[in-house]
N, C-alpha and C positions, 0 to 999 in steps of 0.2 A: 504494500500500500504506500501510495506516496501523494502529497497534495498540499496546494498553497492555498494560504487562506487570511484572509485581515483578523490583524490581532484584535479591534471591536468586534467584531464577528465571532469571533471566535468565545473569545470573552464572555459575552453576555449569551450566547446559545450555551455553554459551558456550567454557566454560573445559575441559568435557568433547569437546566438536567438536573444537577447536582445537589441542588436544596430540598430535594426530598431523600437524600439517603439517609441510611442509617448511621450515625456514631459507631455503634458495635453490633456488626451486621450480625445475624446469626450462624448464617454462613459466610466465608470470608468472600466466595464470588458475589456477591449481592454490594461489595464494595465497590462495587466497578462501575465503568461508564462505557457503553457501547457506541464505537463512533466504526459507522460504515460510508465510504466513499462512491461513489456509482459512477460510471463514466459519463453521464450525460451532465456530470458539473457543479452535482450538489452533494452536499455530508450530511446523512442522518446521525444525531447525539439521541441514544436513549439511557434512560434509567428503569430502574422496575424489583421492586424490595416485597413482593406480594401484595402491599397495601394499595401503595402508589405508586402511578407510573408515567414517566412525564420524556417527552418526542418532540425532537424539533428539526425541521432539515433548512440547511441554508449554502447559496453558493458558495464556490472552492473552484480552484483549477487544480482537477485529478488529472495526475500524469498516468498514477494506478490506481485503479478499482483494486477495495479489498474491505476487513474490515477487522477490528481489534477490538481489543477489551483490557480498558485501562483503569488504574486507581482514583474513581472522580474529584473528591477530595483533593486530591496532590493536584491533578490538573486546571482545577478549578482556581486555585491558589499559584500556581505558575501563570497560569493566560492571564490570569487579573495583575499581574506582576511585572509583565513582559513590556517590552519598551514600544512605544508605539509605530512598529512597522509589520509587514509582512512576515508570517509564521508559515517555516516548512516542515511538515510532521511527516515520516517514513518509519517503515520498519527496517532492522537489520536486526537478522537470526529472532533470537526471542526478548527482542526492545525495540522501545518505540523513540526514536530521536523528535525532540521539538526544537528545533533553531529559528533564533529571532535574532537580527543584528548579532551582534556575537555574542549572543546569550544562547546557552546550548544545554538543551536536561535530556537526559537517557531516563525513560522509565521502564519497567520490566511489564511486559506483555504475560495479562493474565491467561486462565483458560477460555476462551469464547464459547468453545462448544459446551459449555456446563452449565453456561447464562440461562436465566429463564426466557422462555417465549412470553412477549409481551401482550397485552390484553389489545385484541382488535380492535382498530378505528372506529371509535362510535357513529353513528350515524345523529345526526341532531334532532333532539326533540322541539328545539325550538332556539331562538335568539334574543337577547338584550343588550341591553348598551351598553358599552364597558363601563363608562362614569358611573351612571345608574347601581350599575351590580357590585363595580367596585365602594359604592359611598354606605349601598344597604348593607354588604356584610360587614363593614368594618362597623354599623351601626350595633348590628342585631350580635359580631362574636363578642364582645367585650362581657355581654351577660351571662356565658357560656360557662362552667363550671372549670377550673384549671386542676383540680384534685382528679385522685384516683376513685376516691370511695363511691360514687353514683356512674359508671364511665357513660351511660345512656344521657349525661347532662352536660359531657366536655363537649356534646355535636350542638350543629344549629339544626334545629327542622323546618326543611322547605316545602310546602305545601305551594303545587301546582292546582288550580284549576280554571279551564278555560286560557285569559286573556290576565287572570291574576295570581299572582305568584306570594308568597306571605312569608318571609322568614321569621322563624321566633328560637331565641336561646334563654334559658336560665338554669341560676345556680342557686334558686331558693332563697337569697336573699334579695333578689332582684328578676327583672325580666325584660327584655327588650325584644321590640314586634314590630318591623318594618315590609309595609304590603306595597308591591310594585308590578308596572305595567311591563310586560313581556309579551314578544310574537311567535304563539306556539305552532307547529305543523299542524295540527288539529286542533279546531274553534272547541271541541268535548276532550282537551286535554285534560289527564286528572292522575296526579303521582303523588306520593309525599316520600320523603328520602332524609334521612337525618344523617349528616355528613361533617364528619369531622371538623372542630371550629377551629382547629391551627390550618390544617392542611388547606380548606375552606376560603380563609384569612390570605394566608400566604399565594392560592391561586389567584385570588380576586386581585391583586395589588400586582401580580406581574402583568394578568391578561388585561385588565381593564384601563391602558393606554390603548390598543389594539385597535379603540374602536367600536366593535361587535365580536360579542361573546357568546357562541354556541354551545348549549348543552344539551347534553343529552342524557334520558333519564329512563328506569324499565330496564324494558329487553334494547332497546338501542343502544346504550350504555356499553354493552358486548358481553350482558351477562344481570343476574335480577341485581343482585348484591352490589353491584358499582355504580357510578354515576360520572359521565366524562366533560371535560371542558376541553373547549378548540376557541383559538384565536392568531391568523395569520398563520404563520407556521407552527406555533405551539400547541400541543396536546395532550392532555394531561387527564389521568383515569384513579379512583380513589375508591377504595372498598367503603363501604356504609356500615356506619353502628347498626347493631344488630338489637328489637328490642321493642318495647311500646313505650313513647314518649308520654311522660303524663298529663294529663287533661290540664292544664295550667291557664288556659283565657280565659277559666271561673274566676281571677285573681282581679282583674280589673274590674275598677266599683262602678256599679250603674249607676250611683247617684251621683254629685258633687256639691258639696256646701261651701264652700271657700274655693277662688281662685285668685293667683297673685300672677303679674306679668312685670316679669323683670329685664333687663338687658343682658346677654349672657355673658357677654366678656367681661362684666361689673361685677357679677355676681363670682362668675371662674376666678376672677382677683380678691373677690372678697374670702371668699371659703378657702382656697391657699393659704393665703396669708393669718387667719384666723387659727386652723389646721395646725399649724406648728407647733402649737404648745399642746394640741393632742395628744397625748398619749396613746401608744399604740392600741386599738382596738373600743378605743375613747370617742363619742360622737360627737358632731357640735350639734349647736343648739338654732333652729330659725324660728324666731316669731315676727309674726307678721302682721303688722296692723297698718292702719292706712295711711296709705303713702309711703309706708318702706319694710324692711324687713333687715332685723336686726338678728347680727350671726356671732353667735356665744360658743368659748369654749374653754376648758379648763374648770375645775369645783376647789372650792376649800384653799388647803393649802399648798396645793399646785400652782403652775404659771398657767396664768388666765389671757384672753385676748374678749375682746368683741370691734366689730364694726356695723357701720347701718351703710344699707344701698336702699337706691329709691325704688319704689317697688306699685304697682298697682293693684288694689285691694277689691273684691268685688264678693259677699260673704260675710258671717263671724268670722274675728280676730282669733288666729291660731299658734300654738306654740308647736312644735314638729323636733326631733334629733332625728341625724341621716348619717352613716357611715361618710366619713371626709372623702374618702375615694371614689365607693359608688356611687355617689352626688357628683362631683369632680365627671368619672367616665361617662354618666348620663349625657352633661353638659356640653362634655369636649365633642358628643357624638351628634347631638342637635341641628348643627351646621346652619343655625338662620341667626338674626339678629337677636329676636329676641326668645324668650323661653317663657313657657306659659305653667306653673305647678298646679294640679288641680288636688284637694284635699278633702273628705269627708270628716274623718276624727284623726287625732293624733295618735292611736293605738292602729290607725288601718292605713293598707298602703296608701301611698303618694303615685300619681301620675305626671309624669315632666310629658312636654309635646315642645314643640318651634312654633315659630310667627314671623315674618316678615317685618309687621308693624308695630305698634304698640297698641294700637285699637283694631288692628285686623283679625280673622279668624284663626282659631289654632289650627296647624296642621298636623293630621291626626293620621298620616300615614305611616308617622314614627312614632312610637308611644315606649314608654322606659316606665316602669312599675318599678318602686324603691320600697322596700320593708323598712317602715322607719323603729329606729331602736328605743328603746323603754327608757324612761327616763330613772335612774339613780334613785332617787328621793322620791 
């Protein structure tokens, strides 16, 4: 095998392979990155660890068709490294040469024929925007469980139907649920698929420059158990938790007796900064009466803090404690000007939403559910 290739090129197909492998493979061939050559000019990179599996082909000037299996990891960290010219990778015996300007790595050519066969090109069940897909899951993973002891609560669950798409994660002390418009092959589309919230995470942020984002879900997917993402040349296949997600959108309160609308960047600076003298695992405190809402924290004889932001009141005056971080990720995930909390009692959850304005309607295609924490005293 021999072929030249741009070091960005290289680079970034390399570095998109290579982030789903494993640290400590179970098998040592599963460490590896399969880069095959084809004479008509292009290099397939793939990866594939049973879980996930991620394919990219991009041009090359092949002198030889061939194909190897090399240590992705090390290659990843060499291409990112390399100086910015022309990269020539060949084999000689059982090593792979990469030379760049006069930067030269010999790496050892693993087994190929041991490698697993990779999960067939999905076929698409449907397409969305990349901005789109990539803003809702960076909304809805943040709520996703990052422990071990629940694993059916580390996924988001995607609930296809028709023309609307719902993702929802949580980890019980929170919940996040963002519903978006997607273009399915079929107007009687209807799947649900609960999919890993790193792996989930991490596809959405590569593909979602791309433009349009194809998934595919079912038996399209190349199998019931998986679920695949395509965009330009990237494609990328992921096993699905196994499992019944729990009935959790009983958690949002039909009614609402208090709402406050505040500025979100006011408020994100104000709960930081108040935050600090938290003590780990410590809430602060927001009460809210008209025209602001003032943010407490620290008791006794600890370091205390408070501040007031301006706030709009519309309801009884409420006192609320929120986790500093879960309130924090809610906010940071919002993405509008302003943030709208809607409140029933002080013992029942809190609902955050976005606004535009300050007298506009909330938009309620993101919704973040906060368990607010008991107050001490």
């Amino acid at each position: 095998m021999k072929f030249r290739v741009e070091r960005e090129v290289l680079a970034d197909a390399v570095t998109w392979v290579a982030r789903g492998l494993p640290a400590r493979p179970p098998v040592p061939v599963l460490a590896g990155l399969l880069i095959e050559a084809n004479d008509e000019g292009s290099l397939t990179l793939s990866a594939f660890d049973y879980e996930v599996s991620a394919k990219i082909t991009v041009p090359a000037d092949v002198a030889e068709a061939g194909t190897v299996l090399v240590l992705g990891r090390l290659l990843a960290d060499i291409s990112r490294n390399l100086p910015s010219r022309p990269v020539d990778v060949s084999t000689d015996g059982n090593k792979v040469s990469v030379t760049c300007g006069s930067s030269r790595f010999s790496l050892m050519q693993m087994p190929a024929d041991d490698y697993p066969t990779l999960p067939t090109a999905p076929a698409p069940s449907g397409t969305v925007a990349g901005d789109v897909f990539t803003q809702a899951v960076a909304q809805v993973s943040i709520a996703a469980d990052r422990g071990d002891t629940l694993p059916i609560l580390t996924g988001v669950r995607v609930e296809i139907d028709g023309e609307k798409m719902t993702l929802l994660a949580t980890d019980r002390y929170r919940l996040a649920m963002r519903e978006l418009t997607w273009n399915p092959e079929a107007i009687d589309a209807s799947h649900v698929a609960l999919i890993p919230a790193r792996t989930l995470s991490d596809t959405a942020k590569a593909l979602g420059a791309s433009g349009t984002v194809e998934v595919a879900l079912g038996s399209s997917a190349g199998g019931e158990g998986l679920v695949g993402f395509e965009a330009g040349q990237r494609r990328t296949t992921t096993r699905l938790l196994d499992g019944e997600y729990p009935k959790v959108t009983s958690i949002f309160p039909t009614t609402v007796d208090t709402e406050s609308v505040i500025k979100t960047a006011e408020l994100v600076e104000a709960v930081k900064r108040v935050a600090l003298v938290a003590e780990r695992n410590t809430p602060v405190r927001l009460r809210f009466t008209d025209g602001q809402v003032a943010i407490e924290a620290g008791t006794g004889d600890d370091a205390q803090a408070s501040e007031a932001v301006e706030a709009s009141l519309t309801g009884p005056e409420m006192e609320i404690a929120f986790n500093p971080q879960f309130l924090l990720d809610g906010l940071g995930a919002v993405g509008t000007e302003y943030s709208r909390l809607s409140f029933t009692q002080p013992s029942r959850p809190a609902v955050l939403s976005g606004q535009d304005k300050e007298d506009g309607e909330a938009d309620t295609s993101y919704r973040y559910v906060l368990m607010p924490v008991r107050f001490a005293s």
